[in-house]
C-alpha positions as CSV (number, residue, x, y, z in Angstrom):
1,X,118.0,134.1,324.7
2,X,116.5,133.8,328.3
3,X,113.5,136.1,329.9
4,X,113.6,137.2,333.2
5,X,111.5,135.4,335.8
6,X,110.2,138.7,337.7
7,X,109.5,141.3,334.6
8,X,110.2,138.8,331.5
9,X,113.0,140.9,329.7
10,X,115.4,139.2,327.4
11,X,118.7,137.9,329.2
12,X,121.4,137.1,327.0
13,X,122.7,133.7,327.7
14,X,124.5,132.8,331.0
15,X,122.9,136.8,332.3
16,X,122.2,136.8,336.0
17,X,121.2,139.8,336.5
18,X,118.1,141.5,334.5
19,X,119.2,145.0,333.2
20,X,115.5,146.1,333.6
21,X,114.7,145.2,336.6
22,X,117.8,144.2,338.5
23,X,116.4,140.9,339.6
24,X,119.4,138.7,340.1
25,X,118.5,135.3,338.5
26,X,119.4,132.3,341.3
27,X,120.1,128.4,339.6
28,X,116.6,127.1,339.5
29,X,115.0,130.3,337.9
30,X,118.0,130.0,335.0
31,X,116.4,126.4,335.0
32,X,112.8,127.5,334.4
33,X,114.2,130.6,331.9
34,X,115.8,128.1,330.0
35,X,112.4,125.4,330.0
36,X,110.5,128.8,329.1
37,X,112.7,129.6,326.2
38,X,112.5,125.7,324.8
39,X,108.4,125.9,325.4
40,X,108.7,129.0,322.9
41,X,110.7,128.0,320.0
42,X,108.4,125.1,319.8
43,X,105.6,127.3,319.8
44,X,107.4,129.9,317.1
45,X,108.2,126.9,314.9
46,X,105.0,125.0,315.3
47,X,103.1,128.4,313.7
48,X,105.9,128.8,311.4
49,X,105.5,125.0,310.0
50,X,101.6,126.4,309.8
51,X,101.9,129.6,308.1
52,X,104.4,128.4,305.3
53,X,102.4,126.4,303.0
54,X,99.8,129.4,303.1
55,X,102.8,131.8,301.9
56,X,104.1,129.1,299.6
57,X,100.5,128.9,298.0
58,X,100.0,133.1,298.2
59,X,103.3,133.1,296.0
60,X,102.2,130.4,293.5
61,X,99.0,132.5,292.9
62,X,100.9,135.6,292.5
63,X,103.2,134.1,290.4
64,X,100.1,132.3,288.3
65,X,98.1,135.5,288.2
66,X,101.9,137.4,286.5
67,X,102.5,134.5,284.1
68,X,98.4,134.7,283.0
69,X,98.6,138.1,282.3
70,X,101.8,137.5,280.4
71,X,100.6,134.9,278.2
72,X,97.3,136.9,277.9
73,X,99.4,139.8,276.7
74,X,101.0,137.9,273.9
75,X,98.1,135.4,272.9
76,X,95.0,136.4,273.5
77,X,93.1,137.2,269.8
78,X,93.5,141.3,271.0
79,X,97.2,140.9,271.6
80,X,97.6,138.5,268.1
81,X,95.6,141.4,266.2
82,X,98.5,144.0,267.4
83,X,100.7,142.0,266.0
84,X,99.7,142.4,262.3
85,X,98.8,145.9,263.2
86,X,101.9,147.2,264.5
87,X,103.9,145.4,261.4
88,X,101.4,147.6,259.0
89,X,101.7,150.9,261.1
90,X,105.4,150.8,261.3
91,X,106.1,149.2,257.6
92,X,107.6,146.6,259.0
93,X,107.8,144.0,256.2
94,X,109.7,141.4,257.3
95,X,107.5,141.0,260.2
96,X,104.1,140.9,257.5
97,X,105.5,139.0,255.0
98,X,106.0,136.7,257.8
99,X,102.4,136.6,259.0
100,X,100.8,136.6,255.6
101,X,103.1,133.9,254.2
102,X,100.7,130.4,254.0
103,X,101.8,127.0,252.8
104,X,100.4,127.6,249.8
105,X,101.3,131.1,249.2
106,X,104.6,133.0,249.9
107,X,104.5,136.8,250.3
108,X,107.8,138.3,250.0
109,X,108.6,141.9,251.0
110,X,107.9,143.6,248.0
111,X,104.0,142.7,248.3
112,X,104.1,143.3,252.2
113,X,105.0,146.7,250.9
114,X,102.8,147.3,248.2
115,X,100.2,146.0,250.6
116,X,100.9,148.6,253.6
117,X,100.3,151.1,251.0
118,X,97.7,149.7,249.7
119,X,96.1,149.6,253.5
120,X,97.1,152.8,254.4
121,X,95.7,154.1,250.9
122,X,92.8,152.7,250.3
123,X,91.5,151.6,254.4
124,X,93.3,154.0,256.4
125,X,95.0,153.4,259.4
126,X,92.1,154.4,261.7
127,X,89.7,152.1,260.0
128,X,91.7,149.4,259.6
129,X,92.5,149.3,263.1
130,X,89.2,149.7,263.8
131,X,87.7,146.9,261.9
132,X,90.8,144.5,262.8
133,X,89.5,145.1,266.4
134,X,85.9,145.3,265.5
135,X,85.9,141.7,263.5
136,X,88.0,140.2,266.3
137,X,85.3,141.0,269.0
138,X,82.8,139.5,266.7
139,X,84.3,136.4,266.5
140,X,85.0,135.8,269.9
141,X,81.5,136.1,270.9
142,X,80.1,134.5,267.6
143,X,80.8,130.6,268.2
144,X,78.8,129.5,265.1
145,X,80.4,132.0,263.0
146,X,84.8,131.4,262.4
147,X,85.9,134.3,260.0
148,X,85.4,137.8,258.5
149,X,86.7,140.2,256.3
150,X,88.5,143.8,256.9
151,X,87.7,145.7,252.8
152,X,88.7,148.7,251.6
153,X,86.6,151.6,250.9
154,X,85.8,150.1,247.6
155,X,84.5,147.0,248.8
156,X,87.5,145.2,248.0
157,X,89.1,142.2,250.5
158,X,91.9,143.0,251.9
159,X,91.9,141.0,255.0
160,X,90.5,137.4,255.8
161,X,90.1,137.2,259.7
162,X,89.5,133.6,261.4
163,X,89.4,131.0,264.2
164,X,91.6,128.6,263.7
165,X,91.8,126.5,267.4
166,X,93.0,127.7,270.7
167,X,96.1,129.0,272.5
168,X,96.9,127.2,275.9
169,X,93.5,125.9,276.1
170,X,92.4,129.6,276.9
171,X,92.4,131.7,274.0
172,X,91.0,131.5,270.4
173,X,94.1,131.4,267.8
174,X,93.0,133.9,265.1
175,X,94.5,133.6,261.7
176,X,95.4,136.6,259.4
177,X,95.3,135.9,255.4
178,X,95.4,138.3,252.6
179,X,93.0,137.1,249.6
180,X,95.0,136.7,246.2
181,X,94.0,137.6,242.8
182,X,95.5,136.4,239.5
183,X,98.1,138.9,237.8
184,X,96.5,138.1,234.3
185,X,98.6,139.6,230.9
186,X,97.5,139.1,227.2
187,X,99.8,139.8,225.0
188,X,99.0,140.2,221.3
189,X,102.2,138.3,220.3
190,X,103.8,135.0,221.8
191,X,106.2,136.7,224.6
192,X,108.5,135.5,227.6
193,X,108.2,137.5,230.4
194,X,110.8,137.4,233.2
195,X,110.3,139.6,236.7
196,X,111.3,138.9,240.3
197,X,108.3,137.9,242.5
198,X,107.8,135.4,246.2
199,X,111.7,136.4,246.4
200,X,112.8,134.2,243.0
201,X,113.3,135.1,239.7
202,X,110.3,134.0,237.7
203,X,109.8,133.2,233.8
204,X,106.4,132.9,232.0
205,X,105.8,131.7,228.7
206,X,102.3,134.0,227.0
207,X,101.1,132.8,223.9
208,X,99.1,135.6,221.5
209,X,96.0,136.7,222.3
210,X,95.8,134.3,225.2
211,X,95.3,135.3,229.1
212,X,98.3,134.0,230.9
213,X,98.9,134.4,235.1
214,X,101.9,135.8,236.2
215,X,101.0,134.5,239.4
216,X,99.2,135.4,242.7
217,X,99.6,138.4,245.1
218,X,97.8,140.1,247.8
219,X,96.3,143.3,247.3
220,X,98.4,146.3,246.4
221,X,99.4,148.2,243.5
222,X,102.3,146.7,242.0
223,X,105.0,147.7,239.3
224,X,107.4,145.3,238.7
225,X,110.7,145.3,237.2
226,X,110.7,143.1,234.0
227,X,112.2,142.3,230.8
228,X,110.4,140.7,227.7
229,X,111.1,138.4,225.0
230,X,109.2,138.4,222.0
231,X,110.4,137.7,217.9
232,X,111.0,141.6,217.4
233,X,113.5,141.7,220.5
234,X,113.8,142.0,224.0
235,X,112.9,144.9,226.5
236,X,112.9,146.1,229.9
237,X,110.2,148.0,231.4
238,X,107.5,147.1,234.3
239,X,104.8,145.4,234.6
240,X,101.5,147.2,236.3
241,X,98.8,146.8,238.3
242,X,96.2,147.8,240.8
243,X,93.7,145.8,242.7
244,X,91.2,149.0,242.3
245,X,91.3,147.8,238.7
246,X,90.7,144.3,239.8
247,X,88.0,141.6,238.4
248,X,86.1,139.1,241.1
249,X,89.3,136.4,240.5
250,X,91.7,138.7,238.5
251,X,93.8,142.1,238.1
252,X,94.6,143.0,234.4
253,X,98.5,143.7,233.8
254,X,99.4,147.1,231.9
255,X,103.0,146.2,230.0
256,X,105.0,149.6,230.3
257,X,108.1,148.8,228.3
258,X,110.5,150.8,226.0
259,X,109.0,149.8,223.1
260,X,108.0,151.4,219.7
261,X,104.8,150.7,217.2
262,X,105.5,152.0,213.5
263,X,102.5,153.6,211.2
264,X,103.4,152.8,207.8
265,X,101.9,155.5,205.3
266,X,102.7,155.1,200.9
267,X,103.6,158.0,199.2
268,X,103.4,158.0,195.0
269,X,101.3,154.6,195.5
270,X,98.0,155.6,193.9
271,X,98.2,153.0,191.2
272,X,99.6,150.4,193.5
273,X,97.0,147.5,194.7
274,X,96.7,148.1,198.3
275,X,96.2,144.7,198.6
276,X,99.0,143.4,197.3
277,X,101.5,145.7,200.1
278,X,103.9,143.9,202.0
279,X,106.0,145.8,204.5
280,X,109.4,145.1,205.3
281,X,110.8,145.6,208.7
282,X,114.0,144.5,209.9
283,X,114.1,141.7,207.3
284,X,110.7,140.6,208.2
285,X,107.8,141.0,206.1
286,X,103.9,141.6,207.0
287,X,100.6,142.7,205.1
288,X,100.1,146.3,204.9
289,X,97.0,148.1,206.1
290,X,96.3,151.6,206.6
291,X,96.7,153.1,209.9
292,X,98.0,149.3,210.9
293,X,100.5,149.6,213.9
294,X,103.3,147.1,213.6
295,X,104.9,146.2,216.7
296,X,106.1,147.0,218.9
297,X,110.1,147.5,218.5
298,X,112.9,147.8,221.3
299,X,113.9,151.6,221.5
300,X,117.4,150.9,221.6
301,X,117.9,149.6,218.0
302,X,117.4,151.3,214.5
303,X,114.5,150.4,212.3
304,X,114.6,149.4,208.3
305,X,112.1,149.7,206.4
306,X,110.5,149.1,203.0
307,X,107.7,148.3,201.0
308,X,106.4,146.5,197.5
309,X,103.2,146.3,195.9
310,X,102.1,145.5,192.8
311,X,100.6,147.5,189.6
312,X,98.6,145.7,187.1
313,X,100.3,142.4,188.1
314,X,104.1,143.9,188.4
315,X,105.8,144.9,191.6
316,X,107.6,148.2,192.4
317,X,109.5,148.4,195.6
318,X,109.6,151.7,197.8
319,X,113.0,153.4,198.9
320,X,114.5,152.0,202.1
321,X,114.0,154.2,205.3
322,X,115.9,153.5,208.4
323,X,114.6,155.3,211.3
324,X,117.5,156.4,214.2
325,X,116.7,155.3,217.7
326,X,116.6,158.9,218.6
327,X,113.5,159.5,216.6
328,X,111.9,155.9,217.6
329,X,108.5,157.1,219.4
330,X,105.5,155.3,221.3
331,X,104.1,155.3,217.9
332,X,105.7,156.5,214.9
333,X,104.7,157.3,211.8
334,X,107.0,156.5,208.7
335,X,106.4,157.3,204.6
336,X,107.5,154.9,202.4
337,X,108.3,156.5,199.3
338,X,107.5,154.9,195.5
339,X,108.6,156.0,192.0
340,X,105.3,157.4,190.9
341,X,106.9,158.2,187.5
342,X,107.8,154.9,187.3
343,X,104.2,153.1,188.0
344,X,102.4,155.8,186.2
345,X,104.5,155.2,182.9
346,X,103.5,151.3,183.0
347,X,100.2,151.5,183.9
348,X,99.5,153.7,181.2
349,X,101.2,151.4,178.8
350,X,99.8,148.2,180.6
351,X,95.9,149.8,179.7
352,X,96.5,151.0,176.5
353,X,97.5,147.2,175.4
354,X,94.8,145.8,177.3
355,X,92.4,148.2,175.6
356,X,93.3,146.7,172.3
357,X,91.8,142.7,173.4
358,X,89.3,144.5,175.6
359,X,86.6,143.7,173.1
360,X,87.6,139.8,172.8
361,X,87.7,139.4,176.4
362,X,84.0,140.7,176.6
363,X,82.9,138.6,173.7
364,X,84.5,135.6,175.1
365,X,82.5,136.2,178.7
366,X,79.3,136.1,176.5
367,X,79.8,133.4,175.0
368,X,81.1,131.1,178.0
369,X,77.7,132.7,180.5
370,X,75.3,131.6,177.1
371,X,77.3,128.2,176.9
372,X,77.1,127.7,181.3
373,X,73.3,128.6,180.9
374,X,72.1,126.2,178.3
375,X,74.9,123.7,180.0
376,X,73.3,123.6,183.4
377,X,69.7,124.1,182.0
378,X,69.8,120.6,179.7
379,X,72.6,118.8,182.1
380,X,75.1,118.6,179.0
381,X,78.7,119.5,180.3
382,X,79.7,119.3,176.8
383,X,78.1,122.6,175.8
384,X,80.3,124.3,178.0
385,X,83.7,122.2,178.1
386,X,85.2,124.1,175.1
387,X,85.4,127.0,177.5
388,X,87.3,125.7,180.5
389,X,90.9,124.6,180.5
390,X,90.7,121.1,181.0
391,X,92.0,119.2,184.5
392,X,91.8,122.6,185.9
393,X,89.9,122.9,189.4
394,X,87.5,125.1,187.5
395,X,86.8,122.7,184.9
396,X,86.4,119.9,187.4
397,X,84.0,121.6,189.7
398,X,81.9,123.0,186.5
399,X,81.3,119.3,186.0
400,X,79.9,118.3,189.2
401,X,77.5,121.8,189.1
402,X,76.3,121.0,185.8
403,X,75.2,117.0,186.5
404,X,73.4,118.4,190.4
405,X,70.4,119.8,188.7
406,X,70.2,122.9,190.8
407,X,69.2,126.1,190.1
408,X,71.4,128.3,188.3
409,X,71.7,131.9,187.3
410,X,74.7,133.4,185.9
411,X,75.0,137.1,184.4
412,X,77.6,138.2,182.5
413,X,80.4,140.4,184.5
414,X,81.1,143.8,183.7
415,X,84.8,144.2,183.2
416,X,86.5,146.4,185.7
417,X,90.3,146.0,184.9
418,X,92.6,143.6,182.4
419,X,95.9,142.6,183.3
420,X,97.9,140.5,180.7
421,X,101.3,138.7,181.8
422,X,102.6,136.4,178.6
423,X,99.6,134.9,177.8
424,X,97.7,134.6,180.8
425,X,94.6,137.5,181.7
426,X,93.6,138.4,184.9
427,X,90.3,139.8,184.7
428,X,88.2,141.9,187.1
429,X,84.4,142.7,187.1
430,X,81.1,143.0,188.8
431,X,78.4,140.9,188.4
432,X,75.7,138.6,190.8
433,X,77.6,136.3,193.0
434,X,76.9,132.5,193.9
435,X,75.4,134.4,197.3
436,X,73.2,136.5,195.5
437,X,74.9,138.9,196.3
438,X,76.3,142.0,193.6
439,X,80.2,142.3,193.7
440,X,83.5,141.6,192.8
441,X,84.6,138.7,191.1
442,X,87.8,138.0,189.4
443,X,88.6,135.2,186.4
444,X,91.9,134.5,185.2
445,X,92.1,133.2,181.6
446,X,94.8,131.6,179.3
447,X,94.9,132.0,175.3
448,X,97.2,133.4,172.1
449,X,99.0,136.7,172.9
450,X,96.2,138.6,171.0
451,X,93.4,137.1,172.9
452,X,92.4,134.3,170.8
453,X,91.4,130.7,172.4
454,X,90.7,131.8,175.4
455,X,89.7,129.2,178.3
456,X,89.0,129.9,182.0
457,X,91.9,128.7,184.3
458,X,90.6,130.1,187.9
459,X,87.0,132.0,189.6
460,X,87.4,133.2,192.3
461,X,84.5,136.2,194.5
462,X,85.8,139.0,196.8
463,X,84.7,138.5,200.1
């Protein structure tokens, strides 16, 4: 382009004539146009070569300022805490699992769900968005001070909150943790417990009466799908529990399995020695007690059982019960029937024949407490010898007493109850104890049939 010499309008190239002004351009004037027009590109590209680094450096702090903010919006500790707070608001558990999961513990989705309850529950929403925000803000103007908690309304942890470095060299890198607690069961029997937890099938070994960990989780109420092993069967249920129950550094486990305990009562058992019960359940055999649970039983199999005891020495059996898995309860109560008849008839025969050598029996304890006195008194084991079967435990620890000098009182028992089997008698009384103490003690005694020649065998004192 070309300008005109008189008014300075554009020309296009090779133009003699200006359309503005109708100056008609002669051959030097097209010379100066042309000089004119070279003079002012230099000009225009001289300010251009100055203005571009300004616009090139403009951009670059635009373009700094936009990727700032960007980062900003995805690192700083505000934008971290939405994070976590958006994966609890919208039950997102893949997200938290994620963000909770540490080297040393692994939360898998079924504790980031338990957990969201757990938040939602026992924090609330509000609050714990609140304190999430509140903490963080703390932190990043507290430079001495590197973590905090978020707690439910209880007081309980739910969330540990800390510095852990920087971001880009800008922003503080907050970590979010969930404190664990032990899941602690104690069974009453050895048991095997197998459940799903941290996304794998787990197995743990409890022995009785021991606390045993199932393992650690976050806080939450829990009830997980299990089955149990123990030497009475195996059961499915769930295993429970709360952190609202929780101790400082454990949460007990409530077992909720299909499972049955069984009450034993004896019916036509008056005579019988209580004592002397054994119970019989599915061919295996434990002491009776009453109101004694035994336990527990899968609901999903029948129940046998039975019971013996004994009657001055003999044993009767009761009648065989099976109990249906239709009638299997929590706890259920089964009678155990005995031949009264039966037990009254022999007892009643058993004390009439003991009545007859009751006399002997009582003069033979006179005799042996005279001879044990003077024995102990003057040191002589011979004075009392006769009376004591010889070799016998009895006899052998009678010897040592009598050569220790001590201090001895013995008083003749009063006789309770006989029991003769062959010629053996089994003999209970009252009397003074070795303690001091008045209560039962029992002898047993060998001789004749009729109760001559008797010797002590075996002393023994109820507890």
């Amino acid at each position: 382009m070309q300008k005109c010499p008189k008014c300075g309008e554009n020309l296009r190239n090779g133009q003699r004539r200006c359309s503005h002004c109708g100056y008609r351009a002669k051959q030097s004037d097209s010379e100066k146009m042309t000089r004119s027009t070279k003079i002012n590109k230099k000009t225009a590209n001289i300010n251009a070569r100055k203005i571009i680094p300004f616009g090139i450096a403009f951009f670059i702090l635009i373009l700094l300022i936009i990727v700032f903010f960007l980062v900003r919006n995805f690192n700083s500790p505000e934008a971290q805490s939405e994070i976590i707070i958006n994966a609890v608001d919208n039950n997102d558990t893949q997200k938290l699992s994620t963000l909770l999961s540490t080297q040393n513990n692994s939360v898998d989705e079924n504790e980031a769900e338990a957990y969201i309850k757990y938040i939602k529950n026992e924090v609330g929403m509000d609050n714990f968005v609140k304190d999430v925000n509140s903490k963080i803000a703390k932190l990043n103007k507290n430079d001495t001070k590197n973590s905090d908690f978020v707690t439910a309304k209880n007081g309980e942890k739910v969330l540990r909150i800390s510095k852990n470095g920087t971001r880009y060299l800008i922003f503080d890198n907050m970590s979010f943790t969930a404190p664990t607690k032990e899941a602690i069961v104690k069974p009453k029997q050895e048991t095997t417990y197998k459940f799903k937890a941290d996304d794998k099938q787990k197995t743990v070994v409890a022995e009785k009466n021991k606390p045993t960990s199932l393992g650690k989780f976050i806080p939450g109420e829990y009830t997980l799908e299990a089955k149990k092993e123990m030497a009475n069967g195996q059961f499915n249920g769930h295993l429970n529990f709360n952190f609202n129950d929780s101790n400082n550094e454990s949460v007990d486990v409530i077992e909720d399995f299909n499972e049955a305990y069984v009450q034993v009562e004896l019916n036509g058992a008056s005579e019988i020695d209580t004592d002397s019960v054994k119970v019989k359940i599915n061919d295996k055999t434990y002491d009776y007690a009453k109101a004694k649970e035994f336990g527990p039983y899968p609901k999903t199999k029948d129940i046998i059982i039975s019971a013996e005891g004994q009657a001055k020495k003999k044993t009767f059996k009761s009648a065989e019960t099976t109990v249906k898995t239709d009638n299997l309860k929590d706890k259920t109560k089964v009678t155990l029937n005995f031949d009264d008849d039966e037990i009254e008839k022999y007892v009643e025969k058993k004390e009439k024949e003991e009545n007859s050598f009751r006399n002997k029996i009582s003069s033979f304890f006179g005799d042996y407490t005279a001879a044990m006195i003077s024995a102990r008194s003057q040191s002589n084991f011979n004075l009392v010898s006769s009376y004591l079967k010889k070799d016998t435990e009895k006899y052998k620890a009678t010897k040592k007493d009598v050569k220790s000098n001590e201090l001895f009182y013995l008083q003749q028992p009063q006789i309770t109850d006989i029991v003769k089997e062959d010629k053996t008698f089994y003999v209970t009384g009252q009397t003074l104890k070795e303690d001091g103490q008045y209560g039962e003690v029992e002898y047993q005694l060998e001789g004749s049939d009729k109760a001559n020649d008797l010797k002590v065998v075996k002393y023994s004192e109820a507890s």
